[in-house]
Every structure is written in C-alpha cells, then in structure tokens.
C-alpha positions in Angstrom: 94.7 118.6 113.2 97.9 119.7 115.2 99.9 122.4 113.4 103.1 124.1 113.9 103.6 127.6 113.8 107.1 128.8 113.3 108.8 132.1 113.3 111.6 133.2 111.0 115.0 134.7 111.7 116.8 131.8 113.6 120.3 130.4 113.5 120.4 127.2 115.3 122.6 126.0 117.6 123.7 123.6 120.2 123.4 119.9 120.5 120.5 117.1 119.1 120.7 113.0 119.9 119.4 111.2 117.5 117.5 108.1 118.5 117.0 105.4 116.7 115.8 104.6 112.9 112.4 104.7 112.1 113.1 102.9 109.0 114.5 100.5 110.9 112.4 100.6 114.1 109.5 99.5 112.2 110.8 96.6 110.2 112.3 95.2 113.3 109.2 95.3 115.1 107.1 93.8 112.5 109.9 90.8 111.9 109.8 89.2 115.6 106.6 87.8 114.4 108.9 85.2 113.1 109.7 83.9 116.8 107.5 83.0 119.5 108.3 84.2 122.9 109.4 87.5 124.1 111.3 89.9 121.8 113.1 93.3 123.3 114.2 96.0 120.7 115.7 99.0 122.4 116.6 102.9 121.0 113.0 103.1 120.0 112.0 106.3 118.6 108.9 108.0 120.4 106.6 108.4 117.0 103.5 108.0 116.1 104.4 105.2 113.3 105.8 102.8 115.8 101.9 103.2 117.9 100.7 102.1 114.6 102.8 98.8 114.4 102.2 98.6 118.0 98.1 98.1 117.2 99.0 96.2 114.6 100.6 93.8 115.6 98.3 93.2 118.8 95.7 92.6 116.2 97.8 90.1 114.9 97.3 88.4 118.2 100.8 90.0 120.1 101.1 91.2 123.6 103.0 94.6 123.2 104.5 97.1 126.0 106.0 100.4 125.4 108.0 102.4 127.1 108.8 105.4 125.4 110.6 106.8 128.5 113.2 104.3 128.2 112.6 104.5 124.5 111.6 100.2 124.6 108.8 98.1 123.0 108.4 94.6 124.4 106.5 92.1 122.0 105.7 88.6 123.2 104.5 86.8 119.9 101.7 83.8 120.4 102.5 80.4 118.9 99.4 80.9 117.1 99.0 84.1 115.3 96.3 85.9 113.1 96.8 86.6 109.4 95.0 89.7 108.7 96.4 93.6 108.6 93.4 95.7 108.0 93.6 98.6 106.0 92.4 101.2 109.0 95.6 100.8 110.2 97.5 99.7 107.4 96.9 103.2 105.5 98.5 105.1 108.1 102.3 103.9 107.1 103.6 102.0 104.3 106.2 99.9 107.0 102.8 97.5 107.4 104.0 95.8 104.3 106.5 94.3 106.4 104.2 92.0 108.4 103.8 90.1 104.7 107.5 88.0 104.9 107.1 87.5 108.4 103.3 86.0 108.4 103.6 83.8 105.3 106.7 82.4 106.2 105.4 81.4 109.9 101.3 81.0 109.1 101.1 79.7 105.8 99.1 82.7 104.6 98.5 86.6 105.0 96.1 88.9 103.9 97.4 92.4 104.3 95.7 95.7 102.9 97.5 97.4 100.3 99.4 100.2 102.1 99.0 103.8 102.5 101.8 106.2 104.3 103.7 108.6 102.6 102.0 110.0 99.5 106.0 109.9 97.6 104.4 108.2 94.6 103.2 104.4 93.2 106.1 102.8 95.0 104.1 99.2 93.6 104.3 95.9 95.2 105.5 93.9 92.3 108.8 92.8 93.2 107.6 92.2 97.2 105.1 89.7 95.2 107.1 88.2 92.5 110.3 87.6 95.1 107.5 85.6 97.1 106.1 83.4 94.2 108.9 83.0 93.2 109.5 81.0 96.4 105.9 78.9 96.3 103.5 81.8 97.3 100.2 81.6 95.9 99.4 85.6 95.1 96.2 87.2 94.9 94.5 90.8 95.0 91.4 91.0 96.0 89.1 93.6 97.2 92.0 96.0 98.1 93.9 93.1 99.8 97.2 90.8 99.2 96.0 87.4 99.8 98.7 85.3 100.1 99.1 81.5 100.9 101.8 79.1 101.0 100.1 75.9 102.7 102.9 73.6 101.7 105.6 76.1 102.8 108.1 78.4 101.1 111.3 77.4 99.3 114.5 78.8 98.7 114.6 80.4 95.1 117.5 82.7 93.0 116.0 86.3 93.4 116.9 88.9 91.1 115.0 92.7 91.9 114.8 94.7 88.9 115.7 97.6 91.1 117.2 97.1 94.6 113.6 97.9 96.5 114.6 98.4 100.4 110.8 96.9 101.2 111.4 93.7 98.9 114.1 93.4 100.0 113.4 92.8 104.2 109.9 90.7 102.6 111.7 88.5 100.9 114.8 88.0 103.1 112.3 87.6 106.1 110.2 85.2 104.8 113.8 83.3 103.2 114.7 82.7 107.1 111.9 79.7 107.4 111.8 78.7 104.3 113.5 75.6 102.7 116.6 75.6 100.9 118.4 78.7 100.3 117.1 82.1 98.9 119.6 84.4 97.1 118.6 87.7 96.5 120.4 89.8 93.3 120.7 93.4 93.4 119.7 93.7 97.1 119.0 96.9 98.8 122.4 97.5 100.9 120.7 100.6 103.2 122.0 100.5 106.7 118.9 99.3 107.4 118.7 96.1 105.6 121.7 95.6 107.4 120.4 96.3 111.0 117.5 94.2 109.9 119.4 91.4 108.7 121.5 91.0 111.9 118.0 90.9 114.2 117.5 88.1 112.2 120.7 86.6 112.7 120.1 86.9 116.4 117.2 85.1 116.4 118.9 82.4 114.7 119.0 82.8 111.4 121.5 82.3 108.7 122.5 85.2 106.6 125.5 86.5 104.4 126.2 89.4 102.3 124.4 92.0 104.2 125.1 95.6 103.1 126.3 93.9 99.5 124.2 93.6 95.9 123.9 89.6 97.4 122.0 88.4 100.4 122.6 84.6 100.9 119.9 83.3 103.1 119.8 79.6 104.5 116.6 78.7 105.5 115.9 77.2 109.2 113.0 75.3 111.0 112.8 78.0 113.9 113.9 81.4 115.0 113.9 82.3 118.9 113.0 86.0 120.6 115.8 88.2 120.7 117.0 91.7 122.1 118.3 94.3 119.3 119.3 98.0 119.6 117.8 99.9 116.8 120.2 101.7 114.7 120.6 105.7 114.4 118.1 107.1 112.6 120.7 108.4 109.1 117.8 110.2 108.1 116.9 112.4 111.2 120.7 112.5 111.6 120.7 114.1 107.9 118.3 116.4 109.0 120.1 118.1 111.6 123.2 118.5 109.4 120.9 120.0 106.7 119.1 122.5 109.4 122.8 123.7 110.3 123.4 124.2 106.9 119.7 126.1 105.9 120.2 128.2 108.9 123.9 128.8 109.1 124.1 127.0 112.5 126.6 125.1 114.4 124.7 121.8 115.9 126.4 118.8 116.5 124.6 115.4 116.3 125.1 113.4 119.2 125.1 109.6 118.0 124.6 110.4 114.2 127.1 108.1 111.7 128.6 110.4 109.7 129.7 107.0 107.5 126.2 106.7 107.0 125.5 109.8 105.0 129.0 110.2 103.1 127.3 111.6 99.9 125.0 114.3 101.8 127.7 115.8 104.0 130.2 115.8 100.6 127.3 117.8 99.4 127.0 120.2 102.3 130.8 120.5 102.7 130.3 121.4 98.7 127.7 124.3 100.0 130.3 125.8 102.4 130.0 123.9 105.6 132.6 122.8 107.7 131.9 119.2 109.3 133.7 117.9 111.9 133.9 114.3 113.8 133.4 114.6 117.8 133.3 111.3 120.2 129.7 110.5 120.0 128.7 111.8 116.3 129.6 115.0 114.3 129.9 118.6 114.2 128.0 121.2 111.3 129.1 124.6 111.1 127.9 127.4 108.8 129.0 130.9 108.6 128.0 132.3 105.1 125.0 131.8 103.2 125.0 128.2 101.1 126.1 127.7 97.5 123.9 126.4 95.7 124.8 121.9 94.8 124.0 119.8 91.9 122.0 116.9 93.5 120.4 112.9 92.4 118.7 110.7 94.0 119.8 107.2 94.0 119.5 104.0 96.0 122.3 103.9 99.1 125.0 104.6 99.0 123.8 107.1 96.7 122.2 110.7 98.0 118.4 109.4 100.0 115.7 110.2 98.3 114.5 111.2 102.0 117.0 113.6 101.9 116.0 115.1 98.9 113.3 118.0 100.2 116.3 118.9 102.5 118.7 119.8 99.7 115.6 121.6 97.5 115.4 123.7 100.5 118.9 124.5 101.1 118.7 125.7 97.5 116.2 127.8 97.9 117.9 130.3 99.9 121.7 128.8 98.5 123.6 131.3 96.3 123.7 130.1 92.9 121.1 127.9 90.7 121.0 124.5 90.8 119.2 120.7 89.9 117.7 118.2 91.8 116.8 115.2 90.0 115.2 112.3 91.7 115.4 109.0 90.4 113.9 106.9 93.0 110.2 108.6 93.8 108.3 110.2 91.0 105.8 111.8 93.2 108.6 113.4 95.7 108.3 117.0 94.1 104.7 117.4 95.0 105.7 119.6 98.7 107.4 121.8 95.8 104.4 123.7 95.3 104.3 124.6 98.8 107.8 125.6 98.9 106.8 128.1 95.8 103.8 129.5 98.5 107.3 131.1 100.5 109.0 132.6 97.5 111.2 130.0 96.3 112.2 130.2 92.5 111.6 126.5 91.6 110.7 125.0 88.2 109.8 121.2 87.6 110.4 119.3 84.8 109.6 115.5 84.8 111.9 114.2 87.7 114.4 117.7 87.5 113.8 120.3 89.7 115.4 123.5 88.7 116.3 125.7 91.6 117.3 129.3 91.5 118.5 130.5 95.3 117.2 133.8 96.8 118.6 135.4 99.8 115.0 134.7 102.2 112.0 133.0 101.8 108.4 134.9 102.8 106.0 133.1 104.9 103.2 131.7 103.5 100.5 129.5 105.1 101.7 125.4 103.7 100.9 122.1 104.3 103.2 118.8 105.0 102.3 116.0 102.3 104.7 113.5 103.7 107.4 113.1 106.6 110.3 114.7 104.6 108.7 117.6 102.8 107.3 118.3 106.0 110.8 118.6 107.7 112.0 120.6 104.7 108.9 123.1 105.0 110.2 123.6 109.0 113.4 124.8 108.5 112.5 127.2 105.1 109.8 128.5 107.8 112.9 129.2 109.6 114.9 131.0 106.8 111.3 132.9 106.1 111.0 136.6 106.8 107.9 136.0 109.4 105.6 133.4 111.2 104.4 130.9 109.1 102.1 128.3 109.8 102.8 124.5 108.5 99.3 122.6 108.6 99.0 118.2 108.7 101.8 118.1 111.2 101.2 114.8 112.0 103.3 113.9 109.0 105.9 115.2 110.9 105.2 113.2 113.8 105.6 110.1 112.2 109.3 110.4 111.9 110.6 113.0 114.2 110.5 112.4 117.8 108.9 115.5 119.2 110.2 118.0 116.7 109.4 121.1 117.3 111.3 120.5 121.4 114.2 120.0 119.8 114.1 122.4 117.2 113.7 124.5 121.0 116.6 123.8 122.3 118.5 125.0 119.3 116.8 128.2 119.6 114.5 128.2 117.1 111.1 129.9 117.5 108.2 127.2 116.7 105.2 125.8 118.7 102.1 123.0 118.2 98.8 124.9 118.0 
C-alpha cells in the first residue's frame, strides 16, 4: 500500500488547475451506456476511480480508450450490452451505482452489486429503488445483488425523494430519458453536477427541464445518440485548494475553479480571515494570520458539502477560537476524527456535532485515510504538524485527487509517495 509521508512547516503558495469533477466524471461515463456508438467526454481527471469505471464498463461489453495525457476517455457502447456489474469492481467506488438507470432503461434488466467506496456511512439505496419501481421496475436483492427487470419497459411516474439524494437522483433521471411518458422528480438534487449530468443527456438527445431546481421534468424518448461533453470543474478539489490556503496561511490561486460553485465555503473562509479574490480563469486565497475558528453544517447544495466537511474540521483544529461542525448529510463522516486526535487536535464528538477547540500546531502522529476527503484533510494538518508524519491507505487519496502530492510540490509543500 502506497503512503505519503509529509513534513510540517509549510506555507503554500503559487498556482493549482483544477481538472475536471470526479463526481461528475464518473456519472457521465457510466450514462453513455444509454447511446450506442461512440461517446467523447473531455477534462477527465487522471484518478484511479475513473480506471475502475473504465473496467467496468468494458465488462459491460464497451470498447474504452484513455488518454490521460490529454485528459480523454473514448467509450464506443455495443447495441447489445451485458447486464451484470460484479462486486470486485463494484466495491472499489460507490459511482458503480450509476450503471443501474442507464442499463435498465436500455436492457430491460440489471444486476449490479451493492456498492462499496467511501466508508462515509449507510448511504442506502432505497430511494435509487423506489424512484425505479415506481416507474415499472421489478426490484429484488439477492445474494448481495440488485436484480432489476423491466421487460415491458419503464414509464414516466411523479417522483418525490424524501431527501434530495445526488445518486437517485442521476438513476432515476437517466433511466427517465427512455422511458415512456414523462417522469418528474420532487425535491431533486440541484449539485452542479446533476446539472452537468443532465445537459450530457440533453446532448444526446434527450428532453430535460428544471436542472439545478427542486423539479426535474423529464420527457421520455425512443433513442439517445453518442455525444462529446466537457466535464465540469471539479467544486470539490477546487474547495480543497482554497481550504489548504486557508490551513496553511497561503496564497494559491485556483486556476479554473467556480467560485459560484462554492459560495457557502469561501463565506466561511472569508469568515476565518481570508481574503478571496476573482482572477480571469478562477480565484485567488490569501492568508496572513492564523484562522478563526467558524461555526459550520452540512447540508445538501447549495448548502456547505459534506465533502468539505473534514476540510473545515481541520481548519479548526489549528483556528483560533472553538467551534461546531455538525453534519447532517453522512453519519459515519466523523470517523477520520479519531485520526485527527492521533496529531493533537482537541476534538469531541457528540452524535452528528463535532466540537472543536483550535490549538496553535498539530504533532505528527502516524494516521490512516478512511475515505477521499478525510484523507485530504489529514494532508494538509500533516502540513500544519510540528514534524514528518506519515498518512497510510493513500490510495483513498488517489481516487479523487489527480496526482496529489505533485501538486501539493509545486506549492512548496514537503510530501512524497513511499
């Protein structure tokens, strides 16, 4: 297992790019199996989650290049496809999901492994599945497997989520695009995401209203054609950088990052005493003083990201003042708390509150990543830390930050892969 060492003491500084969404990358790949033919999506970011898809979706019976030099997947989907996602690939990222709208729509059936990925908490499956029978599926689970089937089609149906689920949401809207009728979908996800999902689909052809509102309207047609999309910016990786600024009283600016995208976080960082600026191609983070400590909750966009959320935990770690972090969207998102602890943070959890009271530097401590985020957040306290300290499972990292620790480099930070 690949591991990053990382020294304390830096201030970082310069310029990152941010390339395009893995939350988004993902999603897109797994929804041109909707078309036949030839789909191009470009700004592809050069992680280990987007192999995955890759081999999935070959499985599934696709021809698929990469190049990650000119950051590109090509994906030329058969008129005949296979139905079954297996769980040795499957487990490694929760995004596999994804292939369920898609296949039942187009096949008639899909059997996918429940997922793995991130481990965040439950995050269950239920309103994927109901949005789906609610449309004609046939639902089962058996043996560790959804086994769905829809032999005389899907139909359009009035949705309503119980909580706007980003996952249901692309499912259900995905397998709306070939259904019959129209599919509305209540208390929709409105991430930027959804969005850059929803207008793939509407360059393949379909017909879709509302995105980025609580409504998606979705008017089912007989066939969707290959496409080329540009993947969105990546709001999370984007967030990162402004947080790292922030952590380590930096100046970076974040070449193609959407400041509209993240108007909550950066209030919050401007709230700790940083001074954010717009430039031509992104924005600009500047800190000069050690962070106050901010108030923070998690909520659905265009709330504060739950991604986010091991960012702000370690900002206030080392922020003057005490603060709390409550999340509302992941109950199993504190669990990388324990390893912030291991370097000297003063944290205290309580159900979904985390109660943080600042200290002026970390102490490094031997800790482990336990998903993509805490393992980010674990990088830069390593950086606020008073020596080297070694972050094991790395490839959690991996899966969401093209080549991390290169650009973390360039900014004058002191890390390395062992």
């Amino acid at each position: 297992m690949d591991r990053f060492r990382v020294a304390g003491g830096a201030r970082l500084a310069g310029t990152v790019s941010v390339a395009g969404a893995k939350n988004s990358a993902l999603k897109l790949m797994a929804s041109t199996l909707l078309a036949p033919g030839k789909t191009t999506i470009t700004n592809l970011p050069a992680i280990a989650d987007v192999d995955y898809m890759a081999e999935l979706l070959t499985r599934l019976g696709c021809t698929v290049e990469i190049n990650k030099e000119q950051g590109e997947v090509s994906i030329d989907v058969p008129e005949k496809l296979e139905h079954r996602a297996d769980y040795d690939l499957v487990r490694k990222m929760r995004a596999s999901i994804n292939v369920l709208g898609p296949l039942i729509t187009r096949v008639g059936e899909a059997d996918v492994a429940l997922p793995g990925g991130d481990a965040i908490g439950s995050r269950g499956l239920d309103y994927h599945i109901n949005g789906l029978i609610d449309m004609g599926a046939v639902i089962t689970l058996e043996h560790g497997f959804i086994i769905a089937k829809a032999p005389n089609g899907l139909k359009g149906a009035a949705i309503t989520l119980e909580f706007p689920s980003v996952g249901a949401t692309e499912n259900i809207m995905t397998a709306a695009t070939l259904a019959s009728g129209i599919t509305t979908i209540d208390n929709a996800a409105r991430e930027p995401d959804v969005v850059d999902l929803g207008e793939f689909l509407v360059s393949m052809g379909a017909k879709i209203t509302g995105l980025g509102t609580h409504t998606i309207k979705v008017e089912g047609v007989k066939q969707l054609k290959p496409t080329k999309h540009a993947t969105l910016a990546d709001r999370i990786v984007t967030g990162t950088w402004a947080f790292a600024a922030a952590i380590t009283q930096g100046d970076i600016t974040i070449e193609n990052g959407r400041a509209e995208h993240l108007e909550v976080p950066l209030d919050k960082l401007v709230e700790a005493g940083a001074v954010i600026t717009t430039t031509e191609n992104g924005f600009r983070v500047k800190m000069d003083k050690r962070p106050i400590a901010v108030d923070v909750a998690t909520l659905p966009y265009p709330g504060f990201p739950t991604d986010l959320q091991p960012l702000v935990i370690a900002l206030n770690a080392i922020a003057d003042g005490t603060s709390l972090v409550t999340e509302n969207v992941f109950e199993a998102r504190f669990m990388f708390v324990n390893e912030l602890v291991r370097l000297g943070a003063k944290i205290q959890v309580d159900g979904h509150h985390a109660s943080i009271t600042g200290i002026k530097q970390l102490s490094a401590a031997p800790v482990a990543a336990t998903d993509i985020r805490a393992g980010a957040g674990l990088v830069l306290a390593a950086l606020v830390s008073d020596g080297v300290t070694i972050i094991e499972d790395a490839f959690h990292i991996d899966r969401g930050y093209p080549d991390f620790p290169a650009q973390l480099q360039a900014l004058g930070a002191d890390i390395t892969r062992v």
